[in-house]
LUMDRENGU-283103 format. One record per residue (C-alpha): residue number from 1; residue in three letters; x, y, z. Coordinates in Angstrom, 3 decimals. Example, Ala and Ser with C-alpha at 12.3 -4.5 7.8 and 13.67 -1.06 7.14 Angstrom:
LUMDRENGU-283103
<1 ALA <12.300 -4.500 7.800>> <2 SER <13.670 -1.060 7.140>> 
end
This chain:
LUMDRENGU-283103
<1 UNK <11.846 1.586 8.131>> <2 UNK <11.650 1.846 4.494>> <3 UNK <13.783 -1.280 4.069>> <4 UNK <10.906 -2.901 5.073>> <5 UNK <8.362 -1.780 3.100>> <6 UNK <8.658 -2.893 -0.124>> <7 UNK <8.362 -6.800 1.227>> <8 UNK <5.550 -5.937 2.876>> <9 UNK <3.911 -4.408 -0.474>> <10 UNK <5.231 -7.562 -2.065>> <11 UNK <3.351 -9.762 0.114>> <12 UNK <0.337 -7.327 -0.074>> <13 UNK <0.437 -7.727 -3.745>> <14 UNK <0.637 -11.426 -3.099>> <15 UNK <-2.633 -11.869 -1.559>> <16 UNK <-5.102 -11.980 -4.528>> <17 UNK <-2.971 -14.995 -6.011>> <18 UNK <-3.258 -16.861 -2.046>> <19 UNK <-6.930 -16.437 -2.075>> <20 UNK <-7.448 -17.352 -5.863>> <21 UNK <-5.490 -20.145 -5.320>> <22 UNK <-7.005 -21.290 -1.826>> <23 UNK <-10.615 -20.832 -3.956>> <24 UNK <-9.080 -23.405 -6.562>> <25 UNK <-7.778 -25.977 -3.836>> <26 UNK <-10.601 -26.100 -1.904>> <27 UNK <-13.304 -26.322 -4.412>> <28 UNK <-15.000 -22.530 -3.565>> <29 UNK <-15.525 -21.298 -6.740>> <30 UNK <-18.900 -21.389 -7.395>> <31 UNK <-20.671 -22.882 -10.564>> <32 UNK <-19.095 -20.984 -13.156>> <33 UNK <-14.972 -21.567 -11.784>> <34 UNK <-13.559 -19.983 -15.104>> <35 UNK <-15.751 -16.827 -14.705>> <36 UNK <-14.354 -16.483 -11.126>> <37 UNK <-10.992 -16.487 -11.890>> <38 UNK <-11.226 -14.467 -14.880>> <39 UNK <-13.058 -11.762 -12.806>> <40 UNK <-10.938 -12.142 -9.782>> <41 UNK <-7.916 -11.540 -11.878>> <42 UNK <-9.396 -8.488 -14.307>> <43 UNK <-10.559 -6.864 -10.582>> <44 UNK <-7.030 -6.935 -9.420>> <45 UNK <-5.606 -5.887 -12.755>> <46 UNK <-7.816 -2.532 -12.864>> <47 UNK <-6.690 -2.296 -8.722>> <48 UNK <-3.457 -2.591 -9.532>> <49 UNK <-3.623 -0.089 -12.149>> <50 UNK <-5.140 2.356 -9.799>> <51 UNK <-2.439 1.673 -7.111>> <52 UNK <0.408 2.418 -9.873>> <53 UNK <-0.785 5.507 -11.356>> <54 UNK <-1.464 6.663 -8.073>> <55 UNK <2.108 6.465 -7.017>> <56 UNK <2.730 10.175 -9.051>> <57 UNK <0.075 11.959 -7.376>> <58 UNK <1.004 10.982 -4.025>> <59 UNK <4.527 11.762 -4.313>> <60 UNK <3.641 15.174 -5.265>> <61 UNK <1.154 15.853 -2.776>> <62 UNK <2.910 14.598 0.112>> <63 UNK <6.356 15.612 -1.083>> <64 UNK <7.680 11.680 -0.413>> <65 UNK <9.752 9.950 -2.861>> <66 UNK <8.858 6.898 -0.922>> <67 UNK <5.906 6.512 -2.978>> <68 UNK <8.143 6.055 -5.923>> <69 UNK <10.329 3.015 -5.072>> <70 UNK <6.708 0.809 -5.051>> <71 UNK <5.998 2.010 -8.506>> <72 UNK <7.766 -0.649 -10.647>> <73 UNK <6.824 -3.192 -8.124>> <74 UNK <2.729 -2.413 -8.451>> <75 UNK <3.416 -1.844 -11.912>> <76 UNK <4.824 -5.230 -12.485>> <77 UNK <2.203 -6.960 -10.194>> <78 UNK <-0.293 -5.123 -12.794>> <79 UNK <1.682 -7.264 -15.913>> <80 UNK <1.307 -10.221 -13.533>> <81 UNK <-2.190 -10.129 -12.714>> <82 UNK <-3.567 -9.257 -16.474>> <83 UNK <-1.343 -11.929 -17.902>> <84 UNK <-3.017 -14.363 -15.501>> <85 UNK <-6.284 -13.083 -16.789>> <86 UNK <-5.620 -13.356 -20.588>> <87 UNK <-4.116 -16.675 -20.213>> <88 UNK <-7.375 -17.793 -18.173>> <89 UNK <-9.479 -16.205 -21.031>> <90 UNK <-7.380 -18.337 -23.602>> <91 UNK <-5.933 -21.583 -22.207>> <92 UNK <-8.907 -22.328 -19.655>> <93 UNK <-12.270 -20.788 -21.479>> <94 UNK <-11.471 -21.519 -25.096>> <95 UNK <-8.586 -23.827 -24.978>> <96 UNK <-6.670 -22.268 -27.622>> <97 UNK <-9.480 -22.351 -29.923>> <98 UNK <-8.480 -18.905 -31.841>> <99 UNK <-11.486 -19.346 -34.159>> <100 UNK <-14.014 -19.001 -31.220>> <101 UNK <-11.761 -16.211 -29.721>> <102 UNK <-11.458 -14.223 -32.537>> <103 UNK <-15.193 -14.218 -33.023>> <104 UNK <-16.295 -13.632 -29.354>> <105 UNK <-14.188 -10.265 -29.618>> <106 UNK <-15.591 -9.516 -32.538>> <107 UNK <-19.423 -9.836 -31.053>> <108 UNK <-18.364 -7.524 -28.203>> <109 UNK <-19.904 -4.369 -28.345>> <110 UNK <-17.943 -1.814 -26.580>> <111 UNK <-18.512 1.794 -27.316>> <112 UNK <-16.316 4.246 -25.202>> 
end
């Protein structure tokens, strides 16, 4: 049973990058594409997140080290997905312009 698990996680993790990629093919995007990837991505990065740091928690509540083999894997999905979101924030919305992306950082406001 747990042998098949982890593909099934795999191809769960997979699914954000189908429909992203379906949206792109078939022209669903919307009027603002870039800003639908860019969110798409970012939304999966903070789920992914989630899903990883959960992993600890659930291990110790349910006494499973099952939970613990899908770590790296969510964790890695997590690198995946916010790599596919910076690189849409810099090769698609500025185009390597790192003038323009140096100064739209700069202009964001973002008290914690």
């Amino acid at each position: 049973m747990k042998k098949y698990l982890k593909p099934c996680v795999f191809v769960l993790g997979l699914i954000p990058l189908l429909i992203i990629t379906y949206k792109i093919f078939f022209n669903k995007l919307g009027p603002e594409p870039v800003k639908e990837i860019s969110h798409h991505t970012g939304e999966w990065t903070l789920i992914f997140i989630v899903l990883t740091l959960a992993m600890t928690p659930l291990k110790k509540i349910t006494k499973s080290n099952i939970w613990i083999s899908f770590r790296r894997m969510l964790g890695l999905f997590v690198f995946f997905y916010a790599t596919t979101h910076l690189m849409t924030y810099v090769i698609i919305d500025y185009r390597f312009d790192w003038q323009q992306i140096y100064s739209d950082v700069l202009k964001k406001n973002i008290y914690l």
